[in-house]
N, C-alpha and C positions, 0 to 999 in steps of 0.2 A: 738746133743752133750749135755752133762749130765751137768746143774747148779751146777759150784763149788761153789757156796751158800750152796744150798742144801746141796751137799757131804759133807761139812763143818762142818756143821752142825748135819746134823748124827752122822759123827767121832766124834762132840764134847761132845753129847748124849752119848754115848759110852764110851767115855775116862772118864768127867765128875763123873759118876753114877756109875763106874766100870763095867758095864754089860757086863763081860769076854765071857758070853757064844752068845753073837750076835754079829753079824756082821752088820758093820752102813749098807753096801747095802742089808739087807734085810729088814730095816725098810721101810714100805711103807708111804709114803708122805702124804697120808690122813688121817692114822691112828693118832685115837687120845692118846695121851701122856699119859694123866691124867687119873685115871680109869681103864680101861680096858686098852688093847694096850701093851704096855710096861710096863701098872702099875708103873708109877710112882706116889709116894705120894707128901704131903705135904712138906717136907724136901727134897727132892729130886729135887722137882720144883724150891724151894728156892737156891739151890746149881747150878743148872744148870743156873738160871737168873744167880745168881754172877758173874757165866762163862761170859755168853753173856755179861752183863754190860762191864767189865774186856775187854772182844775181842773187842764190835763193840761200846764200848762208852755212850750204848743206857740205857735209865731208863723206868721200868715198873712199873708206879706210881700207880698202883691202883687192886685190885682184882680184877675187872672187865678189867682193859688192859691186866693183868696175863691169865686171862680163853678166851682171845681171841689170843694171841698171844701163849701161849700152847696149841692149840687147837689141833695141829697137825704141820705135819715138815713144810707143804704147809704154815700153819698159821705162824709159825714161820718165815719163809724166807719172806714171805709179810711184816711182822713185822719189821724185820731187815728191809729189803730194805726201808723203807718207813721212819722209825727212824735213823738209821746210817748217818756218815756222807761218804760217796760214797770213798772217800778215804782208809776207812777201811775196803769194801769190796774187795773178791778175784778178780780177773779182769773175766769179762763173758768171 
């Protein structure tokens, strides 16, 4: 059964960034963000944390918590889970 984290998360990549021309289920979960991948930039990162803060409550204090928790969707959802408070996730 598919992590509605995950899925969440994608769509919210997606919606966030305006990237009209993907679809959140073809992003692959390993794939990283930043850079190559999606290529998303600097700004782009910025805008999608807002999201996330916004959605799940959670604060990414530091450029080095940034480059670990954008690593990829996989990194991201570890990230959420680990930060949030359980309430504001979707139910597994």
């Amino acid at each position: 059964m598919p992590d509605p984290l995950n899925a969440r998360i994608k769509t919210m990549i997606v919606q966030t960034l305006r990237l009209e021309d993907i679809d959140p289920a073809s992003i692959k979960d390993d794939e990283p963000l930043i850079g190559t991948g999606l290529s998303i930039d600097s700004i782009d990162a910025l805008e999608l944390v807002v999201a996330l803060e916004k959605e799940y409550g959670i604060k990414i204090k530091s450029s080095e918590e940034s480059m670990v928790a954008l690593s990829s969707v996989s990194g991201l959802v570890a990230f959420i889970r680990q930060k949030a408070d359980p309430s504001r996730l979707p139910p597994a």
